[in-house]
C-alpha positions as CSV (number, residue, x, y, z in Angstrom):
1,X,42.8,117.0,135.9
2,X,46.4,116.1,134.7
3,X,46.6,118.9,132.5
4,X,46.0,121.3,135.1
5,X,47.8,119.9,137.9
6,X,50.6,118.7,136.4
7,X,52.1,122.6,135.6
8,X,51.0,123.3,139.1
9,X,52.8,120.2,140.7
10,X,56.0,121.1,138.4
11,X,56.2,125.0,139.5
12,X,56.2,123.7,142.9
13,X,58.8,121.5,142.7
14,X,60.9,123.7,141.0
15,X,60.4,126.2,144.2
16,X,60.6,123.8,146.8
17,X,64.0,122.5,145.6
18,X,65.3,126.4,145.0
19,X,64.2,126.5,148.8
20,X,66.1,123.8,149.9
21,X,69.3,124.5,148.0
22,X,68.9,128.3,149.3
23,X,69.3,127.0,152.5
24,X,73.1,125.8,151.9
25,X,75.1,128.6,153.2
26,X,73.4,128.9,156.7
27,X,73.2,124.7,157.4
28,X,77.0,124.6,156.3
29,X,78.0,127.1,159.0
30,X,76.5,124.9,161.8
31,X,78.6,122.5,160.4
32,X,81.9,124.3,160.2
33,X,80.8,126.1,163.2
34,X,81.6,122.5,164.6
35,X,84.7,121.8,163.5
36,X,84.2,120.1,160.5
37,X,86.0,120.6,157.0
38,X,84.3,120.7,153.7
39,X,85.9,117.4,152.4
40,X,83.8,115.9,155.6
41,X,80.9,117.8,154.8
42,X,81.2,116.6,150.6
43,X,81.6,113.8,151.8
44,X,78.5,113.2,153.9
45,X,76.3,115.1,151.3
46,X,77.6,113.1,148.4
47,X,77.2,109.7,150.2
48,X,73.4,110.5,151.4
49,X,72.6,111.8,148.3
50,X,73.6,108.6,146.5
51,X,71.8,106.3,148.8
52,X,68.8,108.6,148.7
53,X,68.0,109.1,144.7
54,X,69.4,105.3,144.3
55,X,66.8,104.6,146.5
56,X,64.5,106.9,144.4
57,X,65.3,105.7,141.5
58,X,64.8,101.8,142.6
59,X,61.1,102.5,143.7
60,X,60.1,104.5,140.2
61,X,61.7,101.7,138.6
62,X,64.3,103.9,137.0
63,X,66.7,102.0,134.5
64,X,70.7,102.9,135.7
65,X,72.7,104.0,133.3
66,X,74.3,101.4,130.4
67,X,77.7,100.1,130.3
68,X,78.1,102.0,127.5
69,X,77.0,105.8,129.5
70,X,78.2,104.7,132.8
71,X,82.2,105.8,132.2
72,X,80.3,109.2,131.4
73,X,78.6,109.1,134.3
74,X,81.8,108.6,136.7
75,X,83.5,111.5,135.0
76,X,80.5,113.4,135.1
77,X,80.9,112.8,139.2
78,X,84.6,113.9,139.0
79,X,83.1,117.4,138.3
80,X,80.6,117.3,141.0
81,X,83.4,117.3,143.4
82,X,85.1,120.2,141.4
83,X,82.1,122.6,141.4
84,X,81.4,121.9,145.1
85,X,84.7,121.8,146.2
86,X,85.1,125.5,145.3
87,X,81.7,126.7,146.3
88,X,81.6,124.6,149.7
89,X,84.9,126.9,150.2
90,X,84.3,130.2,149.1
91,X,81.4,129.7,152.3
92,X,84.1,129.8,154.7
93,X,85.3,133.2,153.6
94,X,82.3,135.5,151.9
95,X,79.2,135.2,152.9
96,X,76.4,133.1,151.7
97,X,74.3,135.5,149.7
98,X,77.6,137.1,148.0
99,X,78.6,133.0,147.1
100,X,75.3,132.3,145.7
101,X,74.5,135.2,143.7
102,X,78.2,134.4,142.0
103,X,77.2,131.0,141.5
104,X,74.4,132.5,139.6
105,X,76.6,133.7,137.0
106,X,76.9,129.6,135.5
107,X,74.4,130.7,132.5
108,X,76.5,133.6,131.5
109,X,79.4,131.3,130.9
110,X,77.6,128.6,129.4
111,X,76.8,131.1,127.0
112,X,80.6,131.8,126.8
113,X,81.3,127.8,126.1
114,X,79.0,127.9,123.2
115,X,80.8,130.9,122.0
116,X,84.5,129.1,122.4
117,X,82.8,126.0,120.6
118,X,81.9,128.4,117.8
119,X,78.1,128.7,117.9
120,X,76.6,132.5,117.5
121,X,74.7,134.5,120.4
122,X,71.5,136.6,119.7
123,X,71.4,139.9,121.0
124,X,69.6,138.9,124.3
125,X,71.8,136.2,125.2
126,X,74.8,139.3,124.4
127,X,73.1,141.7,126.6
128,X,72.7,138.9,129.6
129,X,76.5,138.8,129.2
130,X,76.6,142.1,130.0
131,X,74.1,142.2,132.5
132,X,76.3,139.4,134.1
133,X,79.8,141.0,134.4
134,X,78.3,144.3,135.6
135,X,76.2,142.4,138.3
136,X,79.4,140.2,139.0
137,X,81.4,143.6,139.5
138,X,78.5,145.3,142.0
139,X,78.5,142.3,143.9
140,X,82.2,141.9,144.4
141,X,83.0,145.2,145.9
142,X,80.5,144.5,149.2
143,X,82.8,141.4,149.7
144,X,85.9,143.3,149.2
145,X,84.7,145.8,151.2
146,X,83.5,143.1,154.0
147,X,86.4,140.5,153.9
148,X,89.3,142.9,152.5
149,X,91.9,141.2,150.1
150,X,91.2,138.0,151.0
151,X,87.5,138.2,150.0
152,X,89.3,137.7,146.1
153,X,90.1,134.1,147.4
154,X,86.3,133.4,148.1
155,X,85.1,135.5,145.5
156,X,87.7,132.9,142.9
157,X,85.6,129.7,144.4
158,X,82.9,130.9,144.1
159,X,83.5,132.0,140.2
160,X,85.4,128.3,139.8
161,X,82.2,126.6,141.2
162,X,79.9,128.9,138.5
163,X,82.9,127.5,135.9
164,X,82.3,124.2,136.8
165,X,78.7,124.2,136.9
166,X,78.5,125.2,133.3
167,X,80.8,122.6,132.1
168,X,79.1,120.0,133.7
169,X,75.8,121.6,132.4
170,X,77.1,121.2,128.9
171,X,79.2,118.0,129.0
172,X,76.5,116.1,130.8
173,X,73.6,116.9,128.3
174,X,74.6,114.3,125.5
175,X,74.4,111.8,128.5
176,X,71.2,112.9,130.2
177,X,69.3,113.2,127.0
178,X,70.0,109.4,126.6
179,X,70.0,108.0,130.2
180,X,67.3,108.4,133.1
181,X,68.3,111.7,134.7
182,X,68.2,110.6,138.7
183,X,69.9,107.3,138.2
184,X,72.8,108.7,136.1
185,X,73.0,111.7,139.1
186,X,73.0,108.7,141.8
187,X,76.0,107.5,140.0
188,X,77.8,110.8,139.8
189,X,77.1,111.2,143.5
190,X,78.6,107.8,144.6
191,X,81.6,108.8,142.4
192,X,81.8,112.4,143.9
193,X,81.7,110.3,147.6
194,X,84.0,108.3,146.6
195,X,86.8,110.8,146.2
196,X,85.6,113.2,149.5
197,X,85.9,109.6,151.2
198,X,89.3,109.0,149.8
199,X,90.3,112.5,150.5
200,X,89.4,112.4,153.7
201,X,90.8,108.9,154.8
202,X,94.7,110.5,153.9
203,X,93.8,113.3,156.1
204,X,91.7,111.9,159.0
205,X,88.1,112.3,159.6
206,X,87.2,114.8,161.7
207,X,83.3,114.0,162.7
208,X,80.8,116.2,164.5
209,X,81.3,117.0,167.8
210,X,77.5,117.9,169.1
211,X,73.9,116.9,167.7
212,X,73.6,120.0,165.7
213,X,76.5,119.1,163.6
214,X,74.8,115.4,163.1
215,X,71.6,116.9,162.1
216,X,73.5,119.6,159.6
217,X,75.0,117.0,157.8
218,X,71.9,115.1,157.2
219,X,69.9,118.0,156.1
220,X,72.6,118.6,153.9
221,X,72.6,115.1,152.1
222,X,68.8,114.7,152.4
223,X,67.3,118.2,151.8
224,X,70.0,120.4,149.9
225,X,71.2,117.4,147.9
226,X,68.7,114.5,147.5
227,X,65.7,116.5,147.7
228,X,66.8,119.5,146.0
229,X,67.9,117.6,143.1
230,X,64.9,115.2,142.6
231,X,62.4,118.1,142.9
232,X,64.5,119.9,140.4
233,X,64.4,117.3,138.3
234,X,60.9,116.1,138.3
235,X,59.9,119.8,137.5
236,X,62.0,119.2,134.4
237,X,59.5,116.7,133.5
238,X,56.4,118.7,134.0
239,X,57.2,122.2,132.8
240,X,59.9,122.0,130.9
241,X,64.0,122.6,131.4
242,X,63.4,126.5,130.9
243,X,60.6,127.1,132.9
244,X,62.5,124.8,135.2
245,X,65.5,127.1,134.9
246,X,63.3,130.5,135.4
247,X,61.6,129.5,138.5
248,X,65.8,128.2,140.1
249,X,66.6,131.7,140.2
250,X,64.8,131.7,143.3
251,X,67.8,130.0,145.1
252,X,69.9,133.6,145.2
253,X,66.5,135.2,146.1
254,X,65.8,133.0,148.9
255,X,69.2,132.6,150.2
256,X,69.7,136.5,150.3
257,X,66.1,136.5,152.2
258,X,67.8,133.9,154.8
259,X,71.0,135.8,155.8
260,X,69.1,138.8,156.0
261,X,66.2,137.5,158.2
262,X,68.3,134.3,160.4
263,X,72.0,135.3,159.9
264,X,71.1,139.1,160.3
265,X,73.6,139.8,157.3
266,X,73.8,143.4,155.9
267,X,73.2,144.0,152.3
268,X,73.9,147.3,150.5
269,X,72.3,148.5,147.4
270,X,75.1,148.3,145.5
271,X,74.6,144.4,146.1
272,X,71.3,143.8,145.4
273,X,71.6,145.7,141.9
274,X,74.0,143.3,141.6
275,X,72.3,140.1,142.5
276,X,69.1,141.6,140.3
277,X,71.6,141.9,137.3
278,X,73.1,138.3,137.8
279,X,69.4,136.8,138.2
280,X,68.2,138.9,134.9
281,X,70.5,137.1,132.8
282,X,70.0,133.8,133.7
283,X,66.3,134.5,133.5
284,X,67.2,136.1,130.0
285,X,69.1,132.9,128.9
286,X,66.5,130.8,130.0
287,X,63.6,132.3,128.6
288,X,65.9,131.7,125.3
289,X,66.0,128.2,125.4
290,X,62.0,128.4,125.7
């Protein structure tokens, strides 16, 4: 009975948490919708999220990480607030699909860290590379096209963000191979709250004005942060980090189907040969690692 449920249980994690991140882009406009500013909005996310998988954590009996890992841990947090800076902001200025989809491109240049730190690339991982910066290119000039010059300053967060996100993939590896992964991700949360919290308390607060806002924000820590990343993670445990990585490139998928269907956002060909390139080669890379 394990045997067979346990693949089944991890694939649908691994969706469920691609569903709730995908649903980012359109939660985060109710929230700037009502006045709010992403530092609020980090900060919010960060803080629930922390409470939530500490919380987690405590009732699987979880062990934290050491003394020894925990310094790791805080820097590891330092990037969180990096990578979600710059794609919390390139929302406010290209849309959510075009953001995601961009985001996307984090396995291409985790591919391009390995090459900097010297290690060699087969042929698939070279033509995902390719796959990458053509897709990249297809889905730029909709958002040009859309937002005019200052898409480039959306399209740059959004790239920084996929930056980021492959650094902190490879720098946090080392650490999560040793230390329990949702404990060690609590931490980096709390650290990533700490310094939205800071942030904002040199520049005022500026909360929520109506109950839509409020319930934003929580869905935001508790689904697209807490949720998203303990489903993610547990799917690592049954199936496996590729499989785990495959079945993620649902996110662009499903937050493309969202600003289509709720948002009513138009999407040209030219971007969704785009997105289908981006998503290729991370499923390319992925299946790799297999």
């Amino acid at each position: 009975m394990n045997t067979e449920s346990s693949p089944r249980s991890g694939v649908l994690c691994a969706v469920v948490s691609a569903a709730c991140f995908a649903t980012i882009p359109l939660v985060s406009n109710i929230v700037y919708a009502d006045g709010v500013r992403p530092i609020t909005l980090l900060f919010f996310r960060f803080a629930i999220a922390s409470i939530c998988l500490s919380g987690w954590a405590i009732a699987r009996r979880q062990r934290f990480p050491s003394q020894r890992n925990l310094l790791g841990s805080i820097l590891l947090g330092v990037g969180f607030v990096l990578q979600s800076f710059c794609f919390f902001s390139s929302l406010l200025i290209i849309s959510g699909s075009s953001a995601t989809i961009l985001l996307y491109l984090y396995p291409a240049f985790v591919v391009c860290i390995l090459l900097l730190r010297g290690q060699s690339i087969d042929r698939p991982k070279a033509i995902a590379l390719v796959l990458s910066l053509v897709g990249c290119y297809l889905v730029i000039n909709p958002a040009i096209a859309a937002e005019g010059n200052r898409a480039w300053l959306g399209i740059g967060f959004a790239v920084g963000a996929a930056i980021a996100n492959a650094l902190y993939i490879v720098l946090s590896e080392p650490l999560l191979n040793r230390e329990e992964s949702i404990p060690a991700v609590a931490i980096m949360s709390g650290v990533a709250a700490f310094i939205y919290g800071t942030l904002n308390l040199a520049t005022d607060f500026k909360f929520p004005s109506m109950v839509e806002g409020w319930l934003a924000l929580a869905w935001i820590g508790v689904v697209c942060a807490a949720l998203a990343i303990g489903l993610l993670f547990e799917s690592v445990k049954l199936i496996g980090a590729a499989n785990s990585a495959i079945l993620s490139t649902l996110e662009p998928v499903m937050t493309l189907a969202i600003a289509v269907g709720v948002l009513g956002e138009a999407v040209t060909i030219e971007k969704l040969v785009g997105g289908a390139m981006i998503v290729g080669a991370a499923i390319l890379i992925a299946r790799r690692q297999c």
